[in-house]
PDB file of N, H, CA, C and O in Angstrom:
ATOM      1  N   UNK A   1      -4.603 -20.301  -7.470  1.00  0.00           N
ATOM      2  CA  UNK A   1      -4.691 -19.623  -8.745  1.00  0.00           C
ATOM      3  C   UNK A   1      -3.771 -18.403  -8.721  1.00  0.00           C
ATOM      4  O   UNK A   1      -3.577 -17.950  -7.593  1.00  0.00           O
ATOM      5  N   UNK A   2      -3.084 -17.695  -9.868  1.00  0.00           N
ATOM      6  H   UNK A   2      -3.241 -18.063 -10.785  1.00  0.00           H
ATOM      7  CA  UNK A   2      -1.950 -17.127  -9.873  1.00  0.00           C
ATOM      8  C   UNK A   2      -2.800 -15.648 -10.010  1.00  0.00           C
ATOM      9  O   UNK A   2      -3.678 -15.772 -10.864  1.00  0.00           O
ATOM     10  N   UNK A   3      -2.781 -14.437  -9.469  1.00  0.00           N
ATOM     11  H   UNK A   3      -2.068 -14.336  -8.775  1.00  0.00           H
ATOM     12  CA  UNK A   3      -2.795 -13.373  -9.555  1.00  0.00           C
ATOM     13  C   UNK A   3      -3.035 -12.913 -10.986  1.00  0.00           C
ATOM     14  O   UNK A   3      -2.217 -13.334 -11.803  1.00  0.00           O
ATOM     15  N   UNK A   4      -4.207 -11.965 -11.531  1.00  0.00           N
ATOM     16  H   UNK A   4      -4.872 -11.623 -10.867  1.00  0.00           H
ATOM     17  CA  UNK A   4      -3.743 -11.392 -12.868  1.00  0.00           C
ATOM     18  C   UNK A   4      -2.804 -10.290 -12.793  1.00  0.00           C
ATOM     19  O   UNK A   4      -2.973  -9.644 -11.758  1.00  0.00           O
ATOM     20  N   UNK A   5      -1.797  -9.818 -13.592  1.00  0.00           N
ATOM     21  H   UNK A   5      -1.660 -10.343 -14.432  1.00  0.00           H
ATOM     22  CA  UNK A   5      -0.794  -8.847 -13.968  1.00  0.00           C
ATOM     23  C   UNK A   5      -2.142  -7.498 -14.421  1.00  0.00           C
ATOM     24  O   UNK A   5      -3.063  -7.365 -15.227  1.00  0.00           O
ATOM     25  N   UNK A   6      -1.386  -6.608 -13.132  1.00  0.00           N
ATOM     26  H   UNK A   6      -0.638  -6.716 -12.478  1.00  0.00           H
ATOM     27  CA  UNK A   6      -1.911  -5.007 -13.558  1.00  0.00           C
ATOM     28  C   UNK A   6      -0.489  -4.225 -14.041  1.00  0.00           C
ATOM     29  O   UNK A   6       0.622  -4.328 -13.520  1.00  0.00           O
ATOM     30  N   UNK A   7      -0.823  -3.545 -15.014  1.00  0.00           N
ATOM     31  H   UNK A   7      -1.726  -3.461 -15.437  1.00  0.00           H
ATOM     32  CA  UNK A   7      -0.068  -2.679 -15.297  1.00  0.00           C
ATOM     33  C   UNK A   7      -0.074  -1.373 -15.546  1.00  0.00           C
ATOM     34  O   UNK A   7      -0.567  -1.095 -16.640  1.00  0.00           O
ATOM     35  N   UNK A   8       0.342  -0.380 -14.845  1.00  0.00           N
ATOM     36  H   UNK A   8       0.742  -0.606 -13.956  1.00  0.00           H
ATOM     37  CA  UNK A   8      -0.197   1.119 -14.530  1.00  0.00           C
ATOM     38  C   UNK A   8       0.934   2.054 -15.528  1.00  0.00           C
ATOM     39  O   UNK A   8       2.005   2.212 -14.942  1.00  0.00           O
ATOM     40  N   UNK A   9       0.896   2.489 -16.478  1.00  0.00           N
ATOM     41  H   UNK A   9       0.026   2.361 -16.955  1.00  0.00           H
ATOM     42  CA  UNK A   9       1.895   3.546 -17.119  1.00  0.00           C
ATOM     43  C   UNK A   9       1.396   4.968 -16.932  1.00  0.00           C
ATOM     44  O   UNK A   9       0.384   5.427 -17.461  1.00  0.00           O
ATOM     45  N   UNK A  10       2.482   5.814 -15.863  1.00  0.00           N
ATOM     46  H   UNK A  10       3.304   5.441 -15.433  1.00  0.00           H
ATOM     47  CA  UNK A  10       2.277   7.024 -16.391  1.00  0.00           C
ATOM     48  C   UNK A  10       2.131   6.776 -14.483  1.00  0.00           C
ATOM     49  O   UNK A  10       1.065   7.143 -13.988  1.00  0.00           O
ATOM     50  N   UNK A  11       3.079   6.243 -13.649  1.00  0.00           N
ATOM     51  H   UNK A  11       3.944   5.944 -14.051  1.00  0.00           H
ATOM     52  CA  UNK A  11       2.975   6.048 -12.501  1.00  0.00           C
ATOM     53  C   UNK A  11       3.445   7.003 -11.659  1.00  0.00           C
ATOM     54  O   UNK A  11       4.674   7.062 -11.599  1.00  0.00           O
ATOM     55  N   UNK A  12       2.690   7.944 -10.836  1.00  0.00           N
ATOM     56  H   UNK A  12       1.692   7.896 -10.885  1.00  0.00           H
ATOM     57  CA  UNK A  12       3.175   8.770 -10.019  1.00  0.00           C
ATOM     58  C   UNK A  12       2.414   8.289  -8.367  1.00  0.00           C
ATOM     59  O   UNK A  12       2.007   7.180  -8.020  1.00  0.00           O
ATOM     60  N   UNK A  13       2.437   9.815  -7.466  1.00  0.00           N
ATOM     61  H   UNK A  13       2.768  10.716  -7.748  1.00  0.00           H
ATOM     62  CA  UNK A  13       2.003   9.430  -6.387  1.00  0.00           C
ATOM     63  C   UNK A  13       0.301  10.130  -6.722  1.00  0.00           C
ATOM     64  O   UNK A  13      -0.389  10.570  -5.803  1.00  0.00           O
ATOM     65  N   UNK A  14       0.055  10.125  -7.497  1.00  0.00           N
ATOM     66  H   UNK A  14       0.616   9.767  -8.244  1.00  0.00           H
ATOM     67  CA  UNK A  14      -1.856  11.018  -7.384  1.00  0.00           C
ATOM     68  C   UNK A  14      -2.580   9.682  -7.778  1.00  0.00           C
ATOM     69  O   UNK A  14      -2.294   8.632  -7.203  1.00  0.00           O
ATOM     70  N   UNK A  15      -3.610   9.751  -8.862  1.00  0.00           N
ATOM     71  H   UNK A  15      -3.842  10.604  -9.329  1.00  0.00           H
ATOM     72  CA  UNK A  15      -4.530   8.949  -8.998  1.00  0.00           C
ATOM     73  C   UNK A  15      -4.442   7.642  -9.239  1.00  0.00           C
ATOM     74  O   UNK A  15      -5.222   6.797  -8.798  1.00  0.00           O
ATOM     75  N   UNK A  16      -2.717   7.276 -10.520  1.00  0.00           N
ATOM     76  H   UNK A  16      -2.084   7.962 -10.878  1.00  0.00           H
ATOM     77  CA  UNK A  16      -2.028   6.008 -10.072  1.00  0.00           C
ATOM     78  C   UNK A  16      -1.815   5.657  -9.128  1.00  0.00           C
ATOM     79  O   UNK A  16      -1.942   4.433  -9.091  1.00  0.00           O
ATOM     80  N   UNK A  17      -1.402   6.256  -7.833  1.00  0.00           N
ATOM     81  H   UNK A  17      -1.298   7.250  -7.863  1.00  0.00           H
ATOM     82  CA  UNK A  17      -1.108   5.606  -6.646  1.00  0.00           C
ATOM     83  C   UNK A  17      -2.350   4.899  -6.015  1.00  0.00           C
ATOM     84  O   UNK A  17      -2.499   3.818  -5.447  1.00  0.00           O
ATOM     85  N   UNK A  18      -3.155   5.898  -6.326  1.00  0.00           N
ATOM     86  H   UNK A  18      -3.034   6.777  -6.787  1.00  0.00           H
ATOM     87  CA  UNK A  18      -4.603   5.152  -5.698  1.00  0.00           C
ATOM     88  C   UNK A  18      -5.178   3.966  -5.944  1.00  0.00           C
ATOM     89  O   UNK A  18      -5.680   3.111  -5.214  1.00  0.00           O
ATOM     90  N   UNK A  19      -4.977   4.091  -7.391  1.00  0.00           N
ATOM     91  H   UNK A  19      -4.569   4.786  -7.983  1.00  0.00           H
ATOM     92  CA  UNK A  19      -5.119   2.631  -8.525  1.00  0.00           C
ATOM     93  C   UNK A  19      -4.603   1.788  -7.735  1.00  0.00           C
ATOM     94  O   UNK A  19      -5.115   1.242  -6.757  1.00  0.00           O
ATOM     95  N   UNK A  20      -3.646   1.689  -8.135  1.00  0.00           N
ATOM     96  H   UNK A  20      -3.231   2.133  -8.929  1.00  0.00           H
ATOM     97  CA  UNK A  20      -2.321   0.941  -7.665  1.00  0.00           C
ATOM     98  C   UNK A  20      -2.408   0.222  -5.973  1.00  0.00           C
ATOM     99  O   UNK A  20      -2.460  -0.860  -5.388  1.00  0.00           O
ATOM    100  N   UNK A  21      -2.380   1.590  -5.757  1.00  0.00           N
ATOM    101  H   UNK A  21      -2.337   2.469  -6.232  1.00  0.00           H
ATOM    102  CA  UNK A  21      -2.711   0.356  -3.841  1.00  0.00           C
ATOM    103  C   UNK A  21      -4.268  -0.163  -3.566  1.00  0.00           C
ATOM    104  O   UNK A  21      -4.598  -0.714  -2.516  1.00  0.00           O
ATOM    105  N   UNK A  22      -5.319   0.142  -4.853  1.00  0.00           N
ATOM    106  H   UNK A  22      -5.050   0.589  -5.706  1.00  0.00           H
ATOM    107  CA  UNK A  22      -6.756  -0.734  -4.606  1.00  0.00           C
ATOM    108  C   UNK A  22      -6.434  -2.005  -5.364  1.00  0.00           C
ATOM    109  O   UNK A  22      -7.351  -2.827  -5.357  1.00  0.00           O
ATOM    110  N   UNK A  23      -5.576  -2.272  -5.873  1.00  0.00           N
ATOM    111  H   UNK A  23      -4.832  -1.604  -5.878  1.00  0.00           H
ATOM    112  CA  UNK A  23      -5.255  -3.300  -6.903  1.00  0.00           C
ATOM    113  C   UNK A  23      -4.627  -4.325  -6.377  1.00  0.00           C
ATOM    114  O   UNK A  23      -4.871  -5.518  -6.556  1.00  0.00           O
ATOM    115  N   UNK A  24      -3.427  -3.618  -5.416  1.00  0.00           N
ATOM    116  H   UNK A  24      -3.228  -2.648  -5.270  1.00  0.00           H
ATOM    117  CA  UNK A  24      -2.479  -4.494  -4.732  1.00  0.00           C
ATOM    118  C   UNK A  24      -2.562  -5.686  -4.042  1.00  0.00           C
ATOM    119  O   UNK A  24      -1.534  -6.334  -3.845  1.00  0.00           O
ATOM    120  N   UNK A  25      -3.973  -6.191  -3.521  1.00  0.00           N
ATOM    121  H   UNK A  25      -4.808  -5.665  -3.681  1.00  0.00           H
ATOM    122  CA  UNK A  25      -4.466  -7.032  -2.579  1.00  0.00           C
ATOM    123  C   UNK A  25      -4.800  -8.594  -4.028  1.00  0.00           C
ATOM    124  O   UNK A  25      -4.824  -9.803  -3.803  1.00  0.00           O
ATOM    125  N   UNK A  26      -4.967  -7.983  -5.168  1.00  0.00           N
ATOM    126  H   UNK A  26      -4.947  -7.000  -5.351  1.00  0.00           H
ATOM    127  CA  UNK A  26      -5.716  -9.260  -6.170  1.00  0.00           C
ATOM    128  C   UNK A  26      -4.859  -9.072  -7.265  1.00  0.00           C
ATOM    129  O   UNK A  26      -5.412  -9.358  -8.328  1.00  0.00           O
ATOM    130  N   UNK A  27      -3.656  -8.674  -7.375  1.00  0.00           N
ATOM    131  H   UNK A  27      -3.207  -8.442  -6.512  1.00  0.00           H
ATOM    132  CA  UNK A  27      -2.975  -8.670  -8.475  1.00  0.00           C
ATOM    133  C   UNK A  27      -1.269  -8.187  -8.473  1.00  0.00           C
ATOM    134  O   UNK A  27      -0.683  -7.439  -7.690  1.00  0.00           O
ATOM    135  N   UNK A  28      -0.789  -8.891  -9.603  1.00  0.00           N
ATOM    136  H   UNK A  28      -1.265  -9.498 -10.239  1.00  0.00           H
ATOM    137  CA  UNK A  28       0.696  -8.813  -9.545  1.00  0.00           C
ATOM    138  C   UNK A  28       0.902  -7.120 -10.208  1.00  0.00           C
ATOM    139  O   UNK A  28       0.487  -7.032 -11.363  1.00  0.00           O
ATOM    140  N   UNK A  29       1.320  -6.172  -9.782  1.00  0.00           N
ATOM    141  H   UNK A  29       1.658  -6.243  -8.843  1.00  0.00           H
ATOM    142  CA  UNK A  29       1.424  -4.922 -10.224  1.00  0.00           C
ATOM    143  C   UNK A  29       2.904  -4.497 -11.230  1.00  0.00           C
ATOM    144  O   UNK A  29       4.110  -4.551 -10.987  1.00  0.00           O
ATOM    145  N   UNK A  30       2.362  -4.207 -12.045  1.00  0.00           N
ATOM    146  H   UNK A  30       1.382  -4.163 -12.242  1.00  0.00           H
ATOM    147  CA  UNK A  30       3.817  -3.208 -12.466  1.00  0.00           C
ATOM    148  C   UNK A  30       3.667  -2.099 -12.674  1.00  0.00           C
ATOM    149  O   UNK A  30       2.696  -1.780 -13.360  1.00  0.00           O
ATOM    150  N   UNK A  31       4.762  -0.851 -12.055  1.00  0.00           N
ATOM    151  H   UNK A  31       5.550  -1.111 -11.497  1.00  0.00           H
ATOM    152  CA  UNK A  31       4.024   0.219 -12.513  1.00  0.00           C
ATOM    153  C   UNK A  31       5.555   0.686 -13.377  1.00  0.00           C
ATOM    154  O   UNK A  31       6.680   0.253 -13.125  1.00  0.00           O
ATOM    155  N   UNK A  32       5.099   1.887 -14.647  1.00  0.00           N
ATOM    156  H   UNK A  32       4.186   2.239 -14.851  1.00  0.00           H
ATOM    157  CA  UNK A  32       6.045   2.022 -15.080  1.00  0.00           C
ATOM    158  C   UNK A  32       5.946   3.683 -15.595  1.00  0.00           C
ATOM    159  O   UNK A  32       4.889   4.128 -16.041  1.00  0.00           O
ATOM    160  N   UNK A  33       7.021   4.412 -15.488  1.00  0.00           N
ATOM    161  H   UNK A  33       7.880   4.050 -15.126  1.00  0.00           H
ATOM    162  CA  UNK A  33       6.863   5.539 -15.356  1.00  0.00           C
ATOM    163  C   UNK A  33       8.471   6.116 -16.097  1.00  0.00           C
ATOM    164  O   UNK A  33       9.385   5.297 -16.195  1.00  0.00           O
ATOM    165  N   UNK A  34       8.633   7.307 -16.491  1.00  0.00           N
ATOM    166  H   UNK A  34       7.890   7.972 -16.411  1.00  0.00           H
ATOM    167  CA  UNK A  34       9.918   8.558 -17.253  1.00  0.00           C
ATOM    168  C   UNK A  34      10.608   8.012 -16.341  1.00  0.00           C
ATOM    169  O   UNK A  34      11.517   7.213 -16.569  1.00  0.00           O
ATOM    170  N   UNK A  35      10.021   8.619 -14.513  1.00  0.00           N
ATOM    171  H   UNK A  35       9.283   9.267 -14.328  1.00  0.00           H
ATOM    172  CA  UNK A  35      11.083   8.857 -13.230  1.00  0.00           C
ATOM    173  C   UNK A  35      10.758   7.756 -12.266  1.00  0.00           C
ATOM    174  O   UNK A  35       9.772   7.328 -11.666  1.00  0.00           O
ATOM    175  N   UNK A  36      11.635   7.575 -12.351  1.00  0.00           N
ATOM    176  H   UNK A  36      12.436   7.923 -12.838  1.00  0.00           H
ATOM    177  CA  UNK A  36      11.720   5.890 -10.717  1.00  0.00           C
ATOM    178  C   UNK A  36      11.154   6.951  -9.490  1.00  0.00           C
ATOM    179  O   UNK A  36      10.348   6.530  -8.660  1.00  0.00           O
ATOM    180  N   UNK A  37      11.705   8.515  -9.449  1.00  0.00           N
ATOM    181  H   UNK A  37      12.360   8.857 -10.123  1.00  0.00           H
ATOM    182  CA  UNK A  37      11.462   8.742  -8.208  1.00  0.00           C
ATOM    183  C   UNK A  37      10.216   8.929  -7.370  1.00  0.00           C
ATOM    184  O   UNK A  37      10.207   8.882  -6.140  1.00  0.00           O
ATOM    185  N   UNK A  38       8.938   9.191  -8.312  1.00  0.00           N
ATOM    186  H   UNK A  38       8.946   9.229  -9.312  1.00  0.00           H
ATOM    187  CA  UNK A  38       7.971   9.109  -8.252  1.00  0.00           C
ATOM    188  C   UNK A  38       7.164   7.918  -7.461  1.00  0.00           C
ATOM    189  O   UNK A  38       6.385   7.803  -6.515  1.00  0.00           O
ATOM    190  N   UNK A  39       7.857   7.069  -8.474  1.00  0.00           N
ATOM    191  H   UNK A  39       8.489   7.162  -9.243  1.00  0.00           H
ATOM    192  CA  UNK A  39       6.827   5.835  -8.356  1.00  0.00           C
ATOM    193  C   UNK A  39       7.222   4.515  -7.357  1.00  0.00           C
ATOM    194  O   UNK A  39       6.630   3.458  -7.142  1.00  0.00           O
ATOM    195  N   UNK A  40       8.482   5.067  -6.857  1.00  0.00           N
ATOM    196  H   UNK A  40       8.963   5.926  -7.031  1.00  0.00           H
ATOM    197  CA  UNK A  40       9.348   3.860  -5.804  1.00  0.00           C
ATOM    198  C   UNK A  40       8.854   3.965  -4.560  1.00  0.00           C
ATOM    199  O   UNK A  40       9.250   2.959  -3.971  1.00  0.00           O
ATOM    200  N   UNK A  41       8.091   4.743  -3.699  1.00  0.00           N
ATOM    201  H   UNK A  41       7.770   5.560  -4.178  1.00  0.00           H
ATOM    202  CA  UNK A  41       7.112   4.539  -2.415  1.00  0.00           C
ATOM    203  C   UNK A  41       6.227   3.983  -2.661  1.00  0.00           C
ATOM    204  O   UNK A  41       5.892   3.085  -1.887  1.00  0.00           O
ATOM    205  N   UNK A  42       5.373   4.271  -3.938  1.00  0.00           N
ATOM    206  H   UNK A  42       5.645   5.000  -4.567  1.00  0.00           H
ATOM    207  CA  UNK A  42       3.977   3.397  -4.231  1.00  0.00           C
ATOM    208  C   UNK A  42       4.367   1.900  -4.432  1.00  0.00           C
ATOM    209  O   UNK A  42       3.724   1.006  -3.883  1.00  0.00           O
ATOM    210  N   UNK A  43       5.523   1.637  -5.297  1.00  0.00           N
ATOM    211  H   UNK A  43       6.045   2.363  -5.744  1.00  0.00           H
ATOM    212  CA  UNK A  43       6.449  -0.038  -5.452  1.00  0.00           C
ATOM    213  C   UNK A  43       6.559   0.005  -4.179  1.00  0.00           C
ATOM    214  O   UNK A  43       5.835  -0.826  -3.629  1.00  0.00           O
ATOM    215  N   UNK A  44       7.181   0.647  -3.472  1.00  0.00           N
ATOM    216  H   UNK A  44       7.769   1.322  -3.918  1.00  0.00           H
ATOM    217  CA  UNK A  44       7.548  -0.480  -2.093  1.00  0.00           C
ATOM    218  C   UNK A  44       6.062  -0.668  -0.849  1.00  0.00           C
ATOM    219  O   UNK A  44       5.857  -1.393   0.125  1.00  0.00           O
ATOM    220  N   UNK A  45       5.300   0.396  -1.541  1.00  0.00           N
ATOM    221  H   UNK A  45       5.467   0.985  -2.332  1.00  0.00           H
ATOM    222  CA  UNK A  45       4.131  -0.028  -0.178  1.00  0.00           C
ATOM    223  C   UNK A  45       3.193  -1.179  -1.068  1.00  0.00           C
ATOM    224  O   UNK A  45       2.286  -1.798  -0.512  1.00  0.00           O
ATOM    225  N   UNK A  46       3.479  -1.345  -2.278  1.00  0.00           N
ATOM    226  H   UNK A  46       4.215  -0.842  -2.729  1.00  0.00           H
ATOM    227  CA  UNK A  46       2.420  -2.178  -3.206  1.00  0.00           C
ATOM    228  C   UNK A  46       3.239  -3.769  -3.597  1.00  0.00           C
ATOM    229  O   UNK A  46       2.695  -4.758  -4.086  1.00  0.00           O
ATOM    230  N   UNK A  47       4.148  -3.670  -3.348  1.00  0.00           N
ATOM    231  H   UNK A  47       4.590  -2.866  -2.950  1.00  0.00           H
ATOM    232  CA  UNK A  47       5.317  -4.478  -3.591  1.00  0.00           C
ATOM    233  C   UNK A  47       5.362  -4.984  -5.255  1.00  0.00           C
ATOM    234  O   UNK A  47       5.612  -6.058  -5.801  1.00  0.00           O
ATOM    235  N   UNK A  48       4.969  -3.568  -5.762  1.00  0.00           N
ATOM    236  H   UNK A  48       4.766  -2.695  -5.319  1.00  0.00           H
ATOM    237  CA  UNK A  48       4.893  -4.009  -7.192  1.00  0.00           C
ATOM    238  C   UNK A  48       6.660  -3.636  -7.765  1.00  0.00           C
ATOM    239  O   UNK A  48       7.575  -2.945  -7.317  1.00  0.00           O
ATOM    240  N   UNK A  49       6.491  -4.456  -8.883  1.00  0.00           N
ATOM    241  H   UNK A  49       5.748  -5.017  -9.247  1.00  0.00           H
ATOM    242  CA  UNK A  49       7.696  -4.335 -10.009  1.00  0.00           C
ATOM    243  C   UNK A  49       8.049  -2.967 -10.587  1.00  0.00           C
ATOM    244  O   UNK A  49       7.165  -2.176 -10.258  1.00  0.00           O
ATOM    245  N   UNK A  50       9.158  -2.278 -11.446  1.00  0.00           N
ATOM    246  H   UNK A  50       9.877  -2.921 -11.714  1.00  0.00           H
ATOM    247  CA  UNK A  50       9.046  -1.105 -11.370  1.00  0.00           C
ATOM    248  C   UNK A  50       9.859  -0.695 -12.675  1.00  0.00           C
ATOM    249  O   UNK A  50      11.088  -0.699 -12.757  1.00  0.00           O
ATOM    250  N   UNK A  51       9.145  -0.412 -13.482  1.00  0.00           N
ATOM    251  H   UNK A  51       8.147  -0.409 -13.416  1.00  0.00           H
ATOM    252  CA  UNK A  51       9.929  -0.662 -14.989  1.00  0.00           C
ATOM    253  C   UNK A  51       9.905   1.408 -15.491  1.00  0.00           C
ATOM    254  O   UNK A  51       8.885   2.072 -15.675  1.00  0.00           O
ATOM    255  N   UNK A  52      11.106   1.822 -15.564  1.00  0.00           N
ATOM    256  H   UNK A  52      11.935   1.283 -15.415  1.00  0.00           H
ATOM    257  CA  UNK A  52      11.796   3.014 -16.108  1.00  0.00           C
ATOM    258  C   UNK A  52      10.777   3.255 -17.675  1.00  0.00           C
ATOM    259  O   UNK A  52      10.307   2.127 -17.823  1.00  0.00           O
ATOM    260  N   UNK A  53      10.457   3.769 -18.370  1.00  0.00           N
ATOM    261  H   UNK A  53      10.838   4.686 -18.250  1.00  0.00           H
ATOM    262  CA  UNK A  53       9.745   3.987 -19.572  1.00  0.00           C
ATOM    263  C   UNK A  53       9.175   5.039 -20.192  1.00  0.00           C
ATOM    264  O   UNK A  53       8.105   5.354 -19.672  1.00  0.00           O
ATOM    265  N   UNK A  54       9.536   5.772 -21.216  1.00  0.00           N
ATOM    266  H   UNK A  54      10.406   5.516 -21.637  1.00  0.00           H
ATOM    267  CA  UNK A  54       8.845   7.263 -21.295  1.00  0.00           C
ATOM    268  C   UNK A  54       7.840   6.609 -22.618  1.00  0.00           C
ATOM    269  O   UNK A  54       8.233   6.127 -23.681  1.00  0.00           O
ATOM    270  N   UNK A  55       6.432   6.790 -22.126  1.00  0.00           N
ATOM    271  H   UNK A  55       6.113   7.181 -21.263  1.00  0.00           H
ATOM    272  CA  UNK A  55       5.511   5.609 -23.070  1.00  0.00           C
ATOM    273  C   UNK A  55       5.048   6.649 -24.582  1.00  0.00           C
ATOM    274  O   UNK A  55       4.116   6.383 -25.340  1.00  0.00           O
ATOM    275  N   UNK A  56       6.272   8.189 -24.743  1.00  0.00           N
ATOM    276  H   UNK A  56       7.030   8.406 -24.127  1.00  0.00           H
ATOM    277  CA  UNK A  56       5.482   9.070 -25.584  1.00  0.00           C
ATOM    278  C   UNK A  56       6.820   8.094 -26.984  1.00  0.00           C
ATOM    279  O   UNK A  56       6.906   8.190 -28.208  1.00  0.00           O
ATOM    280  N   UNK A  57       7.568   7.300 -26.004  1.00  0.00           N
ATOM    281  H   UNK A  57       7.498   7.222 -25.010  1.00  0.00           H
ATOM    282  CA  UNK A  57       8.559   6.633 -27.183  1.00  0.00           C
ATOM    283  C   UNK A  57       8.041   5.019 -27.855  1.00  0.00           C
ATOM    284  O   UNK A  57       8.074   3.942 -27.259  1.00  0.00           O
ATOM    285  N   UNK A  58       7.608   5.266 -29.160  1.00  0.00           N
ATOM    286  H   UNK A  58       7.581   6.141 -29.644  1.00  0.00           H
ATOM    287  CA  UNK A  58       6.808   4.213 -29.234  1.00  0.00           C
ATOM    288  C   UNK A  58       8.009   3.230 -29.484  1.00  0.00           C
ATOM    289  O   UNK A  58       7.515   2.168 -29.863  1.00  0.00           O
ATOM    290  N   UNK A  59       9.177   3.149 -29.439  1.00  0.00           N
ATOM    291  H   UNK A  59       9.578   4.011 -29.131  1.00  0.00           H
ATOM    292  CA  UNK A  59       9.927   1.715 -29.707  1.00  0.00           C
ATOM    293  C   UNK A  59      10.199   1.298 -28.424  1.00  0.00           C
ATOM    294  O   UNK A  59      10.539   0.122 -28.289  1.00  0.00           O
ATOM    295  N   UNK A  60      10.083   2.409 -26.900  1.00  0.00           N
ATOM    296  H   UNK A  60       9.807   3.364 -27.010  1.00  0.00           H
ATOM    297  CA  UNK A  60      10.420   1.901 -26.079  1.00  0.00           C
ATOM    298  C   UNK A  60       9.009   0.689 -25.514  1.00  0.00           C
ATOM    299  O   UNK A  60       9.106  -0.414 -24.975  1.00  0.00           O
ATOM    300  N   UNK A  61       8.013   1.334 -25.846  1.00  0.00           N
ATOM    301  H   UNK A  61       7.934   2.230 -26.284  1.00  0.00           H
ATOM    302  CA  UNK A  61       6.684   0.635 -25.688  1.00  0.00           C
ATOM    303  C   UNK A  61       6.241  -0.559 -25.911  1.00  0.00           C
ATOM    304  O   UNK A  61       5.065  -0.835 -25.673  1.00  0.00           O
TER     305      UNK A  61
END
């Protein structure tokens, strides 16, 4: 059976990260965040996807 898709906006290293690596074991992750720089240790220890996005832009949304 295929993994459900989590998706975390607003991805840094604090309480998203936490999310994010309890999630990692039962689900396909994306996290998406303003700054890549934030959120690219939590992607590479979660091996989640990693989508650029400032979510206060509703056409980017």
């Amino acid at each position: 059976m295929e993994k459900a898709r989590a998706v975390i906006i607003g991805a840094g290293d604090g309480l998203s990260a936490s999310l994010a690596r309890e999630l990692a074991c039962d689900h396909r992750l994306t996290l998406a965040a303003r700054s890549g720089e934030r959120m690219k240790a939590v992607a590479e220890e979660t091996g989640a996807e990693m989508v650029l996005l400032d979510a206060t832009d509703k056409a980017a949304v």
